[in-house]
N, C-alpha and C positions, 0 to 999 in steps of 0.2 A: 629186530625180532621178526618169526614168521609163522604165525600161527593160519591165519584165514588170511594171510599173503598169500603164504605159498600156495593155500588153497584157488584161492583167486587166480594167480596169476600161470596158472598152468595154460590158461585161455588166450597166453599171450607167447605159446611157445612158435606159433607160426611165422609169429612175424621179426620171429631170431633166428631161424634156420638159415637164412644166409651168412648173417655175422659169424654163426658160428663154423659154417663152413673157409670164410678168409679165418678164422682164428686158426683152423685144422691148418689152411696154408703157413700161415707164419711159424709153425709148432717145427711143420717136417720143411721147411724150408733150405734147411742143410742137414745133409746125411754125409754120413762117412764113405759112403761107396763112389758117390760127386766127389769129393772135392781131395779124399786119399788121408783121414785121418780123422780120428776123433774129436766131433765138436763139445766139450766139455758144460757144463750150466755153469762155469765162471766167465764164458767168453763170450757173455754177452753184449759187453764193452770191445771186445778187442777189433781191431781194423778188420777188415775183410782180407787185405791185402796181407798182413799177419797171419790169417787162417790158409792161404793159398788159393785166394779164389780169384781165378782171372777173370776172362772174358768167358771163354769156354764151358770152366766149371760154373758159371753163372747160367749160360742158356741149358747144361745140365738141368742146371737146380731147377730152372723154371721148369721147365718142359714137364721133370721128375714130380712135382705139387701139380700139375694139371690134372696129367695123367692117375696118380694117389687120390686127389681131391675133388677132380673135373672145377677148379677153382681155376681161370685164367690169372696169373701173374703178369702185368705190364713186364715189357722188356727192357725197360732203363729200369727195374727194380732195381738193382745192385751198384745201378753207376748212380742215384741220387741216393743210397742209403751207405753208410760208412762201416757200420755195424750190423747184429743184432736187433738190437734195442730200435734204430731209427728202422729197423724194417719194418721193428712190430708197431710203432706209434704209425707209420704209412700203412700198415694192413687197417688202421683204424683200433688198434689196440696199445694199452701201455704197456710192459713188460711182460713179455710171455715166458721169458726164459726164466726155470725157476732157480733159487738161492739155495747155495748150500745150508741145511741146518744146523742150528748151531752146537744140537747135539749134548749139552751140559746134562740130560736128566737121563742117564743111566743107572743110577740106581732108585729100585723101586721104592724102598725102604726110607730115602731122603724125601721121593716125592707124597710116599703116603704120609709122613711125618710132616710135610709142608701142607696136607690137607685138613690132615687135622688138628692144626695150630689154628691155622685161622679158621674154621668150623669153630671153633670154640665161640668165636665172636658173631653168630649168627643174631643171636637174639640181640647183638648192639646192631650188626646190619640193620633190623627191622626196624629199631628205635630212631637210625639215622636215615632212616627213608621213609617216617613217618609215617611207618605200619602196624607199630607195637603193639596199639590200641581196638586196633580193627575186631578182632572176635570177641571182644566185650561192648564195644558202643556202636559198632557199626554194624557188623554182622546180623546179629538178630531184628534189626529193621531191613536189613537186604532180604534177608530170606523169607519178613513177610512179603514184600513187595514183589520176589518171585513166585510167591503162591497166589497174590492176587492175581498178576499176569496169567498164570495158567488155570486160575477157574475163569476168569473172564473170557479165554479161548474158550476153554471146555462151554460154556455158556452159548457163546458166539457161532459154537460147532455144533448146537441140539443138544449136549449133555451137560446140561446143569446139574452141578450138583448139590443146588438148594432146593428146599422143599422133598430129597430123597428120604427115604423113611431107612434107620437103620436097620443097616446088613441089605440092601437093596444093593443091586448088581449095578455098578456105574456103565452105563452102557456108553462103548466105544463110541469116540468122537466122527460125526459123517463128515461124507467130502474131504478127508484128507488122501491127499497124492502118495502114492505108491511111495515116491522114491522119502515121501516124509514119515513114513510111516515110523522110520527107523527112529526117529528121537523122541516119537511119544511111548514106543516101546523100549529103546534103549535110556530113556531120560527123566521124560515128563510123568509117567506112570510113579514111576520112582521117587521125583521129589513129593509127590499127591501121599505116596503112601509114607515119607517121609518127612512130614506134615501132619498128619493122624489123623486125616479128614478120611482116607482109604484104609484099607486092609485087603491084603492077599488072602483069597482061602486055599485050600490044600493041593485045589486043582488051577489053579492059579485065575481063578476069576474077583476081582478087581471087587471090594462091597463099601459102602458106605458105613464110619463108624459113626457112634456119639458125640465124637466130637464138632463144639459147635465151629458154626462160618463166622468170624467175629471180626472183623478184619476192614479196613478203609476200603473205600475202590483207589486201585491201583494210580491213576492221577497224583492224588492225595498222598498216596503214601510215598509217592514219587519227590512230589514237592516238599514234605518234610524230613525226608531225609536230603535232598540239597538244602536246604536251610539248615539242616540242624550237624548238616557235616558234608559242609563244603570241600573240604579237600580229597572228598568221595565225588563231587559233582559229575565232574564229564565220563566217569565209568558207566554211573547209573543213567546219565543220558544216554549213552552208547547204548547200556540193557532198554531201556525205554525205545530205542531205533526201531528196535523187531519185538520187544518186546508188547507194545501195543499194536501192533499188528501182525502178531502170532500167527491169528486163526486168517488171515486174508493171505502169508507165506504158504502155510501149510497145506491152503486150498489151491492154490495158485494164483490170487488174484493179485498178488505182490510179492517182486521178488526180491529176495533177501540181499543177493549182492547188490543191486540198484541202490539198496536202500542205505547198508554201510559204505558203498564208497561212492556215492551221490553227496551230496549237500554235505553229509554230516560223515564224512570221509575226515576230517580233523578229529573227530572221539576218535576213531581207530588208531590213527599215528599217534594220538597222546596217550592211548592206552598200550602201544607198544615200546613206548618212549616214556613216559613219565607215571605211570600207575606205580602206586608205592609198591608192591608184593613183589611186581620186578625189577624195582629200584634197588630194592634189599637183596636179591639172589644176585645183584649184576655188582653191587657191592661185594660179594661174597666173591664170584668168580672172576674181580679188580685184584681182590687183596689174595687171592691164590696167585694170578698170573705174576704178581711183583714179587711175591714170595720166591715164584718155582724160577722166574729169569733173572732174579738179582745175580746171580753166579755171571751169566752173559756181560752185563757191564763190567762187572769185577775184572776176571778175566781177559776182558778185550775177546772175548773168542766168536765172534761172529756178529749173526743176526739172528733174532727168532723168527722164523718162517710159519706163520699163522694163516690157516683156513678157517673163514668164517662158510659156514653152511645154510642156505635158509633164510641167511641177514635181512631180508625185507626191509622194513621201513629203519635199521639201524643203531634201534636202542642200545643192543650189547658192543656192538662195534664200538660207539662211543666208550659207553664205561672201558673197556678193553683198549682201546687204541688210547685212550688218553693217561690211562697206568702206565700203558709203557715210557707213551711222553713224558710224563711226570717223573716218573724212576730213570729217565735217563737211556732207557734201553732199546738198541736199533732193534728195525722189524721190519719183515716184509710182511704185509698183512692182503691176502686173498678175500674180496668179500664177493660173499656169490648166492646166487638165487635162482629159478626157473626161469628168471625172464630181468631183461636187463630194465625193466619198469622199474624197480627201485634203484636204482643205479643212482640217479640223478641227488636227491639229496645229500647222499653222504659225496660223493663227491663237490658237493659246496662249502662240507666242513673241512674237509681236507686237501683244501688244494694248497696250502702251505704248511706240506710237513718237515720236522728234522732233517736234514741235507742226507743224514746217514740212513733213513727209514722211507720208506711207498706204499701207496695202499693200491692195488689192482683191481681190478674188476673182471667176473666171470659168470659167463651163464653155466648152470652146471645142476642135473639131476640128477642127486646121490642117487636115486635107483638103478639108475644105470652105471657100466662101470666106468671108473672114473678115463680121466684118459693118461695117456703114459707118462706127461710128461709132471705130473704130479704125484705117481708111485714113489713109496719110501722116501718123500720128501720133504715131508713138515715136520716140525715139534710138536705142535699142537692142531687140535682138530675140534672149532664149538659149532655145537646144537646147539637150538634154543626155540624150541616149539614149534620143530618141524619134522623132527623125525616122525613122529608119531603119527603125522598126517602121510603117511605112506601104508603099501598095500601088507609089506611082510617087513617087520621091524630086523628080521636076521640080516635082510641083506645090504641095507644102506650102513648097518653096523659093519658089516665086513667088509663093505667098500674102504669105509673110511680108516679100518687098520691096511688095509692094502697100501693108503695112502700116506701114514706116518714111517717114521723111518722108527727099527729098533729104540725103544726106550721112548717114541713118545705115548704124547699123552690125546686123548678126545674125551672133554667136559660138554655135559649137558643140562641143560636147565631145563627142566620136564616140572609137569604138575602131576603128583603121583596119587592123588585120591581126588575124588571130584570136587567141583565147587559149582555149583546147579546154574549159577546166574549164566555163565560162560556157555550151558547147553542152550539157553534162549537164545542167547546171539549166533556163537558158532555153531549149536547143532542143527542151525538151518543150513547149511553149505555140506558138498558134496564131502570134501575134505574130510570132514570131522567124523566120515562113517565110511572112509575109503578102504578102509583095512578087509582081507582076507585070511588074516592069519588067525589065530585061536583067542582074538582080545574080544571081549564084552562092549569096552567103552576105548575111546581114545586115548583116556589117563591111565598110565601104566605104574602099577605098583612096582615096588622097590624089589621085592622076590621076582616078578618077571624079567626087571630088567637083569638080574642078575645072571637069569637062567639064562638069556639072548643073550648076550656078553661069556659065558660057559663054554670056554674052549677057544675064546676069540682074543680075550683081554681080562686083567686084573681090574675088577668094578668098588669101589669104595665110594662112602655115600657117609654126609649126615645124617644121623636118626634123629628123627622131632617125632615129637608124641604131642596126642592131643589134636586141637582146632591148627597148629603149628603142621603137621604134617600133611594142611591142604594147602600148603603157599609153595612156589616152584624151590624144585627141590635141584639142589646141583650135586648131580653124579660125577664122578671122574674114574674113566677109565685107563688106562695104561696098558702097553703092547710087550712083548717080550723081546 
């Protein structure tokens, strides 16, 4: 998954712009105007010698990627690589040529009817990722413990709001950074008033109600919810990271990234990997992917050509890559992110997969547009908490029909109403407030997304009501 990955790791795009320029070589490596015929995406096994490339149309080629790419190719390129394929594992990449897809989900009406079969079984999802229980016994010790958090800032920052006399004006926190401004007024304002310790008045100044401060210091209240529900633990240490030092982010005397991916950089990957609310949406969009590809085994008709987007630390990948292993079903599966920093773990899970299935790796920023040689050529296309952290939600959504062929599908796992603890941690990063489009907060309701999807692709969604409609919700869209 790639929430405050991808945030992160945009800081690491410098030092992939060379890779990604040999990548661009190996892409256009053979053109039809070299070598006198079209190189097809099935041939990327087939000899060189097969395609018609001698000696000649070899220094072509090269010559032709210099000049396109300013990328120098060695001149034994051709006579040590046999193929394709060994070219691109010599450029330093696995397989660049992509797979034909497999194509089975053309009509709409099977796929919506295959989403909402298994939507049915959400709330068994939650049960079996031991989340069921969460908005009755955990929750409301969460949410004191982020209210302690932020009077203890407010405190930390000059504005106490003990000893305030009701209807007294909460006066604005000092010394907070410009650029933080954004989540005490996008966030922190709002759990306060959502809490009833504040109130809005009409001109929108911020007052003190009656209600009393009754509440542990935040330590304490820390400690007893690890004790009293441990398989909460390492979330609420995560909240605890920034969380007790809110007001020293905010001023700048500690910086937020340092602090999650320092020391306690394992809460992050276990919250991207093992937090039960994502364990249940990944359950969800397991049992869709088995659903919508069982036709492909049946069949024999191919492989499913899968783009992961965002994948970071790999949570979904797992759930995802290991359905299909389990049902049997080949696949070529794309995992890709801003920066090839997360690369490395999931290629330790998979380096021995199905003889008939790959997993590749790519660095790739859905805002930009994608490159050619992955237009019209997937089945599927997952998000998972990283759309969001982009500038305009329209346009990484339209990349990504660019890039499925007729009749697929792009699923996302979005949190579509707030959940406050997640603003302590992530809305200290730039990420979580990068948008310039017409969004309030980073969490995009179910009517928005609908309307960005309006004109682009058919959008279907589980509807949960209730404390249920703040857990990641999985949209699925579908292309024409």
């Amino acid at each position: 998954m790639a929430t405050s990955t991808v945030r992160f790791a945009h800081s690491f795009r410098e030092q992939d712009h060379f890779a990604k320029k040999r990548r661009a070589g190996s892409r256009s490596a053979l053109k039809s105007q070299e070598i006198g015929r079209d190189v097809k995406i099935t041939d990327h096994e087939t000899d060189f010698s097969v395609l018609g490339i001698d000696g000649l149309a070899a220094i072509s080629v090269v010559e032709s990627v210099s000049t396109s790419t300013g990328v120098d190719l060695p001149a034994s390129l051709f006579r040590d690589c046999t193929n394709l394929s060994e070219l691109a594992d010599t450029l330093g990449q696995q397989t660049v040529i992509p797979y034909e897809p497999c194509k089975v989900i053309r009509d709409e009406n099977l796929l919506a009817q295959a989403f909402w079969d298994v939507s049915k079984d959400v709330r068994q999802f939650a049960q079996d990722a031991g989340f069921a229980t969460f908005w009755t016994r955990v929750y409301p010790s969460q949410r004191q413990l982020v209210i302690a958090y932020v009077l203890e800032a407010f405190a930390s920052l000059g504005s106490s709001l003990a000893g305030l006399a009701v209807e007294a004006d909460v006066i604005y926190p000092k010394g907070v950074l410009g650029k933080h401004r954004r989540v005490f007024d996008g966030a922190i304002l709002g759990i306060l008033e959502d809490s009833g310790l504040v109130s809005r008045t009409c001109s929108g100044t911020m007052v003190r109600t009656s209600a009393p401060i009754n509440m542990p210091p935040a330590k304490q209240a820390l400690d007893d919810l690890v004790r009293d529900h441990p398989a909460y633990a390492k979330i609420h240490r995560l909240l605890h990271v920034t969380g007790y030092r809110f007001a020293d982010c905010v001023r700048g005397d500690a910086d937020p990234i340092a602090l999650l991916y320092g020391k306690d950089k394992a809460l992050l990957q276990d919250f991207y990997t093992n937090v039960t609310m994502f364990m249940a949406a990944s359950l969800h969009l397991a049992a869709l992917v088995k659903r919508v590809f069982a036709k492909v085994r049946s069949s024999n008709s191919g492989h499913v050509v899968v783009i992961e987007i965002g994948a970071g630390f790999g949570g979904i990948t797992k759930a995802v890559a290991d359905a299909l292993i389990q049902a049997q079903i080949p696949f070529k599966y794309t995992f890709t992110d801003v920066s090839s920093f997360f690369f490395a773990a999931t290629k330790k899970w998979y380096q021995n997969l199905p003889k008939d299935s790959t997993m590749n790796y790519e660095v790739l920023d859905i805002e930009k547009k994608p490159p050619e040689t992955l237009l019209r050529s997937l089945d599927m296309a997952i998000f998972t908490h990283c759309i969001r952290d982009t500038k305009d939600l329209a346009a990484p959504c339209s990349h990504v029909r660019d890039m499925l062929h007729p009749g697929g599908f792009f699923a996302l796992i979005e949190f579509t109403s707030r959940l406050f603890w997640l603003d302590l941690v992530f809305g200290l990063l730039d990420g979580w407030w990068v948008f310039v489009d017409d969004r309030k907060h980073c969490a995009v309701e179910i009517a928005s997304w609908k309307d960005i999807c309006a004109g682009q692709a058919s959008m279907t969604f589980c509807v949960r009501t209730g404390r249920w409609a703040s857990i990641p919700q999985l949209l699925r869209a579908h292309t024409d």
